[in-house]
C-alpha positions, 0 to 999 in steps of 0.5 A: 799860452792858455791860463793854466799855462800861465799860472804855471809860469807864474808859480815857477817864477815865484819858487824862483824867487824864493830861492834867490832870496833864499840863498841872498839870506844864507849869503848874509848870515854868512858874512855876517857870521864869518868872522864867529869861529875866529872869536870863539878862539883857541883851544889848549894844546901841546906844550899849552896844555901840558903847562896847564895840566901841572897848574894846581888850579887844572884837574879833570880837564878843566880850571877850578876855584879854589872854593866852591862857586857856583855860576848860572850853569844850566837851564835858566831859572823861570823867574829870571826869565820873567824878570828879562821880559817882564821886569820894570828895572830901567837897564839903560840910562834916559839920557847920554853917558857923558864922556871925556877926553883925558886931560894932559897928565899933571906935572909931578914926580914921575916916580910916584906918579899914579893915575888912572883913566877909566874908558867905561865897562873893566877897560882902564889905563893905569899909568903908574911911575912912568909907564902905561898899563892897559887892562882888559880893553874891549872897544867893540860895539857888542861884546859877544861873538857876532856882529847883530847880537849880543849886548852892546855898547850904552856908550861909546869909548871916548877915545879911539882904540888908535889914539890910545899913548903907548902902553908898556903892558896888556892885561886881560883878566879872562877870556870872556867877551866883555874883558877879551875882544878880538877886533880891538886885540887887532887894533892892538896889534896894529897900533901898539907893541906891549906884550899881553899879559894873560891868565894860563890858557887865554894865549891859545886865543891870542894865537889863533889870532895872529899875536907873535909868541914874544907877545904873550906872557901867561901867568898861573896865579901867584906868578909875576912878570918884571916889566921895565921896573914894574913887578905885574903878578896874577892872584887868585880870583872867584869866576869861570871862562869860556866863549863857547859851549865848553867853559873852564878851559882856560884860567881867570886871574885878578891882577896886582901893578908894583912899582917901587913906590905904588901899587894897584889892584884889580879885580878882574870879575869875581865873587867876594872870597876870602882870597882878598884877605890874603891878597891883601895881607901878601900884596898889600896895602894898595894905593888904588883899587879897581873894583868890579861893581856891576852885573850881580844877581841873585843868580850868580852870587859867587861869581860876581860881586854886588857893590856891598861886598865889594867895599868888603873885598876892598878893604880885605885888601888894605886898599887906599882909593876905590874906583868902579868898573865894570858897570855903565856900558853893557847891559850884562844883568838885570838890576837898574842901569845906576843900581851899582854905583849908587849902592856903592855910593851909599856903602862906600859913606857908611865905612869911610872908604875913599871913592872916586868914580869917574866919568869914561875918559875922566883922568883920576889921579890917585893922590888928589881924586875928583870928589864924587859928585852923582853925575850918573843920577841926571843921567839915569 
């Protein structure tokens, strides 16, 4: 065989190759992504859809505020793309969040009992007269449709999903992937037996997931569901939807937990609005509020709260103790990692509001909370 012939050989053998490792790299996002149609979930049809259609807060196909909001639609501003790439902000901690264990629930009068165990990012447990509310749990490494992007966990949860006890009721505020997470709904599904309790449309997502219809329970602001002497009532809150390109087909809700003696709020995500006030005035005074404190910016002002206004929106509300979420385990804006608490801190001193914020894991009972102590500052 001549040289030319051998070089011939060779290119061949090079495209090859190239094919082979072609194919290998298309066989790996495959898998990597097969699982992302799945999570963009379901859409809204037949007696889905029609129940929506007579919903006050549904026109022109799609869910609105009631007040005018504005969220980061479009081509991203030039100058908060400078900031992501450019920006000396620090978004992570320098050392380990530290976790807990929850402790043994405190021996006390279980009709008034009142606890609150809070796993990090909007993911808590409300344990509230004897029974075991679990609210938007996500237990995945990343909130975001694929497995390699997205942002991810600065924490882990400090239980695992099947040690969880057993909880009475699943609420999810809305269907974005940091409050609604399809690997831990299967967890769910496997380990636990409470109904989801959903905003209108998000149970075309629990659908196409597997979860049996007697499991979903979906609620249109204003409307409860009686759960073993619980009374748990979707309100009104300032935000949008969406795990695809369409946004709004489905509802966002903030949540209010009633027993006969106790009473808890939740925020969900939402801009300040003057829906807390009547709220407040309908649903109030609660003992514990859990308040979203985190992933704010001048970009999206009407649709997440900076801490300021959520002391604000927390005493709209005739609230007792305040306790954060949503901050300290996903990356999701870009203002310091301790940025959040630490203006909450300071907010929270200046109008003698009650405040607890707890480590994940950390149990708080209401009644007597841990005094704050900054343990996120050795960390930060």
């Amino acid at each position: 065989m001549g040289a030319a012939e051998d070089e011939a050989v060779e290119r061949a053998a090079g495209r090859g190759l190239w094919r082979a490792a072609g194919v290998a790299a298309l066989a790996g996002l495959a898998w990597v992504g097969r699982d992302v149609p799945a999570q963009l979930g379901g859409r809204l049809t037949g007696a889905r859809a029609e129940r929506a259609a007579r919903s006050p807060q549904f026109r022109d196909g799609t869910f609105h505020n009631r007040g005018s909001s504005r969220s980061m639609a479009g081509a991203p501003d030039r100058n908060l793309l400078r900031e992501l790439v450019f920006g000396k902000q620090k978004r992570r901690p320098t050392a380990s969040v530290p976790l807990l264990r929850p402790t043994e629930v405190p021996a006390g009068d279980a009709e008034r009992e009142l606890n609150v165990v809070w796993y990090g990012h909007a993911s808590t447990l409300i344990e509230i007269e004897g029974h075991r509310v679990l609210v938007d749990p996500v237990w995945s490494d990343r909130c975001s449709p694929s497995a390699l992007v997205g942002p991810r966990r600065i924490h882990e949860p400090p239980v695992r999903l099947d040690e969880l006890p057993a909880v009475d009721a699943i609420l999810i505020s809305h269907d974005h992937y940091d409050h609604l997470d399809l690997e831990t709904v299967r967890g769910l599904l496997a380990h636990q037996s409470a109904p989801f309790l959903v905003p209108l449309g998000v149970g075309a997502h629990l659908d196409r997931w597997g979860v049996p219809a007697e499991r979903i329970v979906e609620l249109d602001w204003s409307e409860s569901h009686e759960l073993g002497g619980l009374t748990i009532t979707a309100t009104p809150a300032q935000h949008f939807s969406g795990r695809g390109l369409r946004r709004d087909g489905t509802l966002w809700s903030s949540w209010v937990v009633a027993g006969a003696h106790r009473k808890v709020f939740y925020t969900g995500d939402s801009g300040y609005f003057d829906g807390y006030a009547a709220i407040g005035a309908e649903h109030g005074p609660f003992d514990v509020t859990l308040m979203q404190i985190g992933a704010y910016d001048r970009a999206w002002p009407s649709i997440h709260m900076f801490p300021e206004e959520a002391v604000a929106a927390h005493l709209d509300l005739r609230g007792g103790l305040f306790v954060p979420v949503h901050w300290a385990t996903f990356n999701l804006a870009l203002h310091d990692w301790s940025e959040p608490v630490d203006r909450l801190w300071a907010e929270a001193k200046a109008r003698d509001v009650r405040l607890a914020v707890p480590r994940p894991g950390e149990r708080v009972v209401v009644d007597d909370p841990p005094a704050v102590d900054g343990w996120w500052q050795a960390v930060a």
